[in-house]
C-alpha positions in Angstrom: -56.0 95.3 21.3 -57.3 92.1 20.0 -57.2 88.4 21.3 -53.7 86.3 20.4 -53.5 82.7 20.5 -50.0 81.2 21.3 -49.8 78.4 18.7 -47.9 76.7 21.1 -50.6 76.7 23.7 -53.4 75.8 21.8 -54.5 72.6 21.2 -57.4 73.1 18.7 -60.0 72.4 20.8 -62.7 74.7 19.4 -64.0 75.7 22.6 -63.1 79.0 22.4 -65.1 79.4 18.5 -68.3 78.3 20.1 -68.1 80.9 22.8 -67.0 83.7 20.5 -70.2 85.9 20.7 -69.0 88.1 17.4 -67.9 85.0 15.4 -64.0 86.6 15.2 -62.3 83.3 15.8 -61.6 80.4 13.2 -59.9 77.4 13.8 -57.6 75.7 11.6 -54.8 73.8 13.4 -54.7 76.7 16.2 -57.1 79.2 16.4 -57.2 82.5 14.7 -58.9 85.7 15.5 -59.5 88.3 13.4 -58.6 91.0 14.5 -61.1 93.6 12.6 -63.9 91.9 13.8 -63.1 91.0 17.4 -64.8 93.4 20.6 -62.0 92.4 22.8 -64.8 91.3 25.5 -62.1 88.5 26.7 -64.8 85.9 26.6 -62.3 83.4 24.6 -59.7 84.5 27.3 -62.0 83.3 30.0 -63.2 79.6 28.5 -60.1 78.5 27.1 -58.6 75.6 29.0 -54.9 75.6 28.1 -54.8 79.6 28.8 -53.4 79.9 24.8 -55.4 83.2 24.8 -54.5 86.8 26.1 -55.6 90.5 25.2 -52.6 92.0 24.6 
């Protein structure tokens, strides 16, 4: 299954966009990945500091 961001969690920090190696997560107030396009390699879930992130 895909990343999820909690929108409560995040804090927009963009961290997690630049280390996306597929390009699958945008960042508007939260971030947002899409879901057809992410690998699931958990890299976001590793580098993001506020632990907003989680494959499900």
């Amino acid at each position: 299954m895909p990343a999820v961001v909690d929108a409560s969690l995040c804090d927009g920090c963009g961290i997690c966009v630049d280390e996306c190696p597929v390009g699958a997560i945008e960042l508007n107030d939260y971030a947002h990945v899409d879901e057809e396009i992410c690998t699931e390699c958990g890299a976001c879930v590793d580098i993001c500091p506020t632990e907003a992130i989680s494959l499900e």
